[in-house]
C-alpha positions, 0 to 999 in steps of 0.5 A, spaced: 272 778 322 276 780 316 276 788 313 271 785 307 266 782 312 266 788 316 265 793 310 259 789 308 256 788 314 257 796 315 253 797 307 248 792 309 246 796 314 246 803 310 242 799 304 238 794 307 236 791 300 243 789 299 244 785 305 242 778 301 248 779 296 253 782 302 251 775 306 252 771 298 260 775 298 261 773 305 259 766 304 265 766 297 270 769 301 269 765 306 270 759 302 276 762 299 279 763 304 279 755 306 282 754 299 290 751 299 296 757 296 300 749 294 307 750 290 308 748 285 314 746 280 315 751 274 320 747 269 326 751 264 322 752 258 324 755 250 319 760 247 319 760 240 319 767 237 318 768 228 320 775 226 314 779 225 313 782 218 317 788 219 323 783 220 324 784 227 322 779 233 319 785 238 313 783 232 313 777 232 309 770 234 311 767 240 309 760 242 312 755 247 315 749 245 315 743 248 308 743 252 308 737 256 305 736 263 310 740 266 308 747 262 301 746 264 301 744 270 305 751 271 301 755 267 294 752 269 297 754 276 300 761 275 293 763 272 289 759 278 293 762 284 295 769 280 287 770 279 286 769 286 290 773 289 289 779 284 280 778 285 282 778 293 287 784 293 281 789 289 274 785 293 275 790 300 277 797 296 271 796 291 266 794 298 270 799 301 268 805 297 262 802 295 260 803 303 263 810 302 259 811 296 265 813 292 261 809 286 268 812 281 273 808 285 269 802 286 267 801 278 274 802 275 277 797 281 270 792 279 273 793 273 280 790 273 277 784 277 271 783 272 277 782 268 281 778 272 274 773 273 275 773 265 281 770 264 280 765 269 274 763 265 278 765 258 284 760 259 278 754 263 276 755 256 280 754 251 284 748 256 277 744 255 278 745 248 284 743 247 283 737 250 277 736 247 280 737 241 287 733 243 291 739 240 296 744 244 297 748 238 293 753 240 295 753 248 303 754 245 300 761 243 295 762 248 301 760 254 307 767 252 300 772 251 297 770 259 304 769 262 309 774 258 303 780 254 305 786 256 301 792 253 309 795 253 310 793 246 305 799 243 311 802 244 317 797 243 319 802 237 322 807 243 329 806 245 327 806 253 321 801 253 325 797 247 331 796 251 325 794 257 322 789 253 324 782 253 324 778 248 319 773 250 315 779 251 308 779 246 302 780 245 296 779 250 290 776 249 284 780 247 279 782 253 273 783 251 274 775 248 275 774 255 268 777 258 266 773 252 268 767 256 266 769 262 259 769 260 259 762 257 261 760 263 258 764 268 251 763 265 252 757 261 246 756 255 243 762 257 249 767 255 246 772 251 252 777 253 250 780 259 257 780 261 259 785 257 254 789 257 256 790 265 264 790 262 262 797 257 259 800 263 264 800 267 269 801 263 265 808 262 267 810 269 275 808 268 276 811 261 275 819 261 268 819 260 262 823 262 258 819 265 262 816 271 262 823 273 255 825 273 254 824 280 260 830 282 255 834 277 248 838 279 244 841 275 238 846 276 234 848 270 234 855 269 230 858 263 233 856 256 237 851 259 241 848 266 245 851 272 251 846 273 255 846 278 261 840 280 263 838 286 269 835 289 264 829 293 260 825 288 253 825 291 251 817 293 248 813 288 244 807 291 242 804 284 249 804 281 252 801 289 247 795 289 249 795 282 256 794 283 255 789 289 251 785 284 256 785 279 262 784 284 258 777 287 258 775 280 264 776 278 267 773 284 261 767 284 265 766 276 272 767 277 273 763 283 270 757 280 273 758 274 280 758 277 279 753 282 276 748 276 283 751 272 287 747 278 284 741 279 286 739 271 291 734 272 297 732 266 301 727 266 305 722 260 303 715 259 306 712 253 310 718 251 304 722 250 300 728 254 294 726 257 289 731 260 284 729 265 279 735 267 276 735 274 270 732 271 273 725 269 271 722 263 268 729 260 274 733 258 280 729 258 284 728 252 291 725 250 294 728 244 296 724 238 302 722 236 305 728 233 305 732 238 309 728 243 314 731 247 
């Protein structure tokens, strides 16, 4: 029995409500656990960087060159398995603090990996596009900002963190278009944003807001107004812990898949051009035009 499975037969029976969704997460990571960590070959690859309009090419436009299905095989590769391990590696401390009834630490790790779900999705997505469309162009950009973003380059001005920075070093993508796509993909023609929502609140408990510390408060009335006292022990919150496994089941139900249909996609050259072909075959290949050859 892993770590994860015990805390959540532990949770479920503090909360027995919750049993259905721990039984769901058990069966996902189940599941993952069988998927394969294959290698994969990473080739030599140049990165184009236009100077930004302050003349210098920390501001600038990144973009990779020579996107064939070597690149993109590597790329679709870093994500998939980068994800997978960076989900896993949060899924026991957020159950884990869950059973503690520790909803702050759990909200703000759950939050990291609602992220990482969504640039699964964010990267599925835009790939099927490009496929679609028979076009790299906005992969070049999209490729440096998953691999090389770094949020460092706010401070590029500083001496210390400018001599850290490489030059392939650049921005990163935007995380709330991330949720974004989460959403879509995750709830498919129902998307109505629910996703970010969830994302808003929890991002209330990693950023110094009030709200992520009222179960540390009590308040009793008193004439003209309350009594409030702090303590160091957050009293337990049974709505906001299922709450949270809710979310962690959704987020592992989508990051996962997305990842893993992230892998499947194949690349290979016929006749000089780069043909595409997604898991599902015949429904998202592309072959790019002949303008963009390698």
């Amino acid at each position: 029995m892993t770590s994860l499975v015990a805390r959540l037969a532990e949770l479920a029976k503090i909360y027995p409500a919750l049993a259905e969704d721990a039984k769901a997460i058990e069966l996902v990571d189940q599941h993952v656990q069988g998927l394969p960590l294959q290698p994969f070959f990473e080739p030599v690859s140049v990165t184009l960087v236009s100077k930004g309009k302050r003349g210098d090419v920390l501001n600038g436009k990144r973009e990779v060159l020579g996107v064939g299905s070597e690149e993109l095989t590597s790329w679709t590769r870093h994500i998939a398995l980068g994800i997978r391990c960076r989900m896993r590696a949060l899924e026991e401390p957020v159950v884990g603090h869950l059973h503690a009834g520790q909803t702050l630490p759990a909200m703000i790790l759950l939050r990291s990996h609602l992220e990482a779900a969504a640039l699964a999705a964010h990267c599925l997505g835009e790939l099927t596009a490009a496929a679609r469309r028979g076009s790299v162009e906005t992969l070049k950009e999209l490729i440096p900002k998953t691999l090389f973003g770094t949020a460092l380059k706010k401070h590029r001005d500083k001496v210390s963190v400018g001599e850290l920075l490489k030059v392939s070093e650049g921005d990163t993508i935007q995380i709330c278009g991330a949720i974004d796509s989460l959403d879509r993909f995750y709830y498919q023609e129902q998307s109505e944003g629910k996703l970010c929502i969830v994302y808003s609140v929890l991002c209330e408990f990693a950023h110094p807001n009030h709200r992520g510390v009222r179960d540390f408060m009590v308040a009793s009335e008193r004439p003209g107004g309350w009594e409030i006292k702090y303590q160091l022990e957050a009293s337990a919150n049974p709505q906001l812990i299922a709450r949270g496994l809710e979310t962690l089941l959704v987020s592992m139900r989508a990051g996962y898949a997305a990842s893993e249909l992230l892998r499947s996609w194949e690349f290979m050259e016929q006749d000089g051009q780069l043909v595409a072909r997604g898991p599902e075959v015949g429904t998202t290949s592309g072959r790019l035009p002949d303008s963009e050859k390698r």
